[in-house]
C-alpha positions as CSV (number, residue, x, y, z in Angstrom):
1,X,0.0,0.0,0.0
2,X,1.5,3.5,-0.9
3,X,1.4,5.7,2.2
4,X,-1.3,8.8,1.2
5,X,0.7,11.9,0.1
6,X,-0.2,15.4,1.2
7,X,-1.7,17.5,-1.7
8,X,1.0,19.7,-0.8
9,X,4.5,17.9,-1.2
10,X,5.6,15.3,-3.4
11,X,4.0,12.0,-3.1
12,X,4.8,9.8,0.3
13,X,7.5,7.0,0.1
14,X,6.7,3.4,0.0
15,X,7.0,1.2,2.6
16,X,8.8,-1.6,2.5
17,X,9.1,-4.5,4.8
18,X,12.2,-6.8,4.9
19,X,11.9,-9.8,6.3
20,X,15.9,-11.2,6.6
21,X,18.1,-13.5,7.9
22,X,20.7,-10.6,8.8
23,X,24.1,-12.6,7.8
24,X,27.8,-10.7,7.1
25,X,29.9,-11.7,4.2
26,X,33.0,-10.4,3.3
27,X,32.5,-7.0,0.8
28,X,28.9,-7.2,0.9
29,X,25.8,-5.8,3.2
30,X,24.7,-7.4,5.6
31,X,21.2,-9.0,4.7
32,X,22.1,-11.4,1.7
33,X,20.1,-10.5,-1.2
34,X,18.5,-7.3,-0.5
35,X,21.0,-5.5,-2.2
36,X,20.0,-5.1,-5.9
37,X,16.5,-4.7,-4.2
38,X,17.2,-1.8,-2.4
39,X,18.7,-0.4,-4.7
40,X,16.0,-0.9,-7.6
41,X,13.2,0.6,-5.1
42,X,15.6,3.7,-4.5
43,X,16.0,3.8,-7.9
44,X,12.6,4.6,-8.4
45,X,12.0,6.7,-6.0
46,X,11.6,7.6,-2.4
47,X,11.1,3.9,-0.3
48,X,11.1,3.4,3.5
49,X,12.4,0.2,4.8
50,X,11.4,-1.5,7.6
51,X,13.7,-4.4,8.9
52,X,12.3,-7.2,10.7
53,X,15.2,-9.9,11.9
54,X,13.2,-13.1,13.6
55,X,15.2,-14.1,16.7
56,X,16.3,-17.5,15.3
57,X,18.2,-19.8,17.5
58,X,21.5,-20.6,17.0
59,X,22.0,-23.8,15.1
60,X,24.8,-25.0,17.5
61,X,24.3,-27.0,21.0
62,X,22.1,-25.8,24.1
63,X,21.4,-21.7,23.4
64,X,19.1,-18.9,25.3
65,X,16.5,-17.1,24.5
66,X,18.9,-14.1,25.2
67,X,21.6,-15.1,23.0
68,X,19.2,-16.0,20.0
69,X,18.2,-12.0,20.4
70,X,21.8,-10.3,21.1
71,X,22.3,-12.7,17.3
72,X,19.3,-11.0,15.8
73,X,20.1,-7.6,17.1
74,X,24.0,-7.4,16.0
75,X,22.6,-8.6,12.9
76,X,19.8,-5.6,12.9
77,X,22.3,-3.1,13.6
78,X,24.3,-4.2,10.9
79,X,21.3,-3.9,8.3
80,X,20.5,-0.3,9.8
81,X,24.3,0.9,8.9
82,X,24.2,-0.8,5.5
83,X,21.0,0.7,4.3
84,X,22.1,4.3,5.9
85,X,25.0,4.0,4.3
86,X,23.3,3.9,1.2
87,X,20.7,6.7,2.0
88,X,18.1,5.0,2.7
89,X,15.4,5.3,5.4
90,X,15.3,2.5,7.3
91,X,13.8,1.7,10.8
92,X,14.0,-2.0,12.3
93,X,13.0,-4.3,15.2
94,X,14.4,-8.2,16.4
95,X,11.2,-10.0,16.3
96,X,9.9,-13.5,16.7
97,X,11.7,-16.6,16.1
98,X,8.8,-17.9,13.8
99,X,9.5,-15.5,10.8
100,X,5.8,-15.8,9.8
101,X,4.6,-14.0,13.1
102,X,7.0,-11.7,13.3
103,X,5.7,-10.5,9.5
104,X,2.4,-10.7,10.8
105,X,3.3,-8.6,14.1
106,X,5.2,-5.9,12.0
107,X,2.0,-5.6,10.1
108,X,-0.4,-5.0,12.8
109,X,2.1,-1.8,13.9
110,X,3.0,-0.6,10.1
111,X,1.3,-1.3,6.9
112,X,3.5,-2.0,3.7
113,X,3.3,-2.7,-0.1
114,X,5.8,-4.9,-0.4
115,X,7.5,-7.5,1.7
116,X,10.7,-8.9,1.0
117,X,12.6,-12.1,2.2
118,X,15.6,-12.8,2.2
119,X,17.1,-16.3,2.6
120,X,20.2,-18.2,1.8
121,X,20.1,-20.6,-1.4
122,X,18.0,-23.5,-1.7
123,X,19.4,-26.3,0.3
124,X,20.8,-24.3,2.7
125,X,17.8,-22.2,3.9
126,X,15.4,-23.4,6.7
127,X,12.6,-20.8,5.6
128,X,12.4,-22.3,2.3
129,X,11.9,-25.6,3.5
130,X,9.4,-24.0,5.1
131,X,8.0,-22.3,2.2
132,X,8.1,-19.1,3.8
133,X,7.8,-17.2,0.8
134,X,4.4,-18.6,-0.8
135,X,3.1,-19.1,2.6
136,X,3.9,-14.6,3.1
137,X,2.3,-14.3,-0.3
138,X,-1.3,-16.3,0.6
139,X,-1.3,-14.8,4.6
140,X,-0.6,-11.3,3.7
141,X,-2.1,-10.6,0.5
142,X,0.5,-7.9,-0.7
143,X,3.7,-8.3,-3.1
144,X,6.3,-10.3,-1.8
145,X,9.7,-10.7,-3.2
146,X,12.2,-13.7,-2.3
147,X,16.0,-12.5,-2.6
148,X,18.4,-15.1,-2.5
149,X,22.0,-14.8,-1.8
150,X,25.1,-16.1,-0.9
151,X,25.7,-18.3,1.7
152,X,28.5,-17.2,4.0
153,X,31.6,-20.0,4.4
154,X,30.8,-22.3,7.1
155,X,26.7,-21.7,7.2
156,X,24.3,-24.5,7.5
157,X,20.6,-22.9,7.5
158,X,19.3,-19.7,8.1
């Protein structure tokens, strides 16, 4: 949905949603994917971004609660530096593990016109085992776009 514009200014950026597994590799920003995304939407015009990073566990041994968010929020702060560096608007939160409700939370609080996910490849991703992606499209009834990217040496899942 594009935000209403006031009759007086130019017309209101877009929101955006990203839904991402936040994950640093050498060179590149940190949410794998989103890149060439952002940088399309920009492009075209003025976009807000909204980052949601789910709380995942760890996928190593006995964790916390506490340590699965202190992940999700280096990873968050890393995604809010990349996308100011760039010069875009970009607010965030660390969210649910389950990346489905913590779409569906960021919702309630902010609408969007676009949602995208960002995974590692096939194979590699637990979301797309999942089939987060279609499952997005048919719950939330807006445009969703899947960004793959490249795995990071030594990752399992995301």
């Amino acid at each position: 949905m594009r935000l209403p514009a006031n009759r007086y200014s130019k017309p209101a950026p877009s929101a955006r949603l990203g839904d991402a597994s936040a994950r640093h590799h050498s060179g590149g920003p940190p949410l794998v994917g989103l890149d060439d995304r952002a940088y399309t939407l920009l492009e075209e015009g003025p976009s807000e971004f909204h980052i949601v990073v789910p709380a995942t566990p760890p996928h190593h041994g006995a964790w916390t609660e506490g340590e699965a968010r202190a992940i999700a929020t280096e990873r968050l702060d890393a995604a809010l530096r990349w996308f100011g560096s760039v010069g875009a608007t970009a607010t965030g939160e660390v969210a649910d593990e389950h990346p489905l409700y913590a779409i569906r939370d960021a919702l309630r609080e902010r609408p969007a016109d676009e949602i995208i996910i960002s995974t590692l490849p096939p194979g590699m991703s637990k979301w797309l085992r999942q089939d987060l992606p279609r499952k997005a499209r048919r719950e939330f009834g807006i445009t969703v776009t899947h960004v793959v990217g490249e795995a990071p040496s030594g990752t399992k899942s995301a």
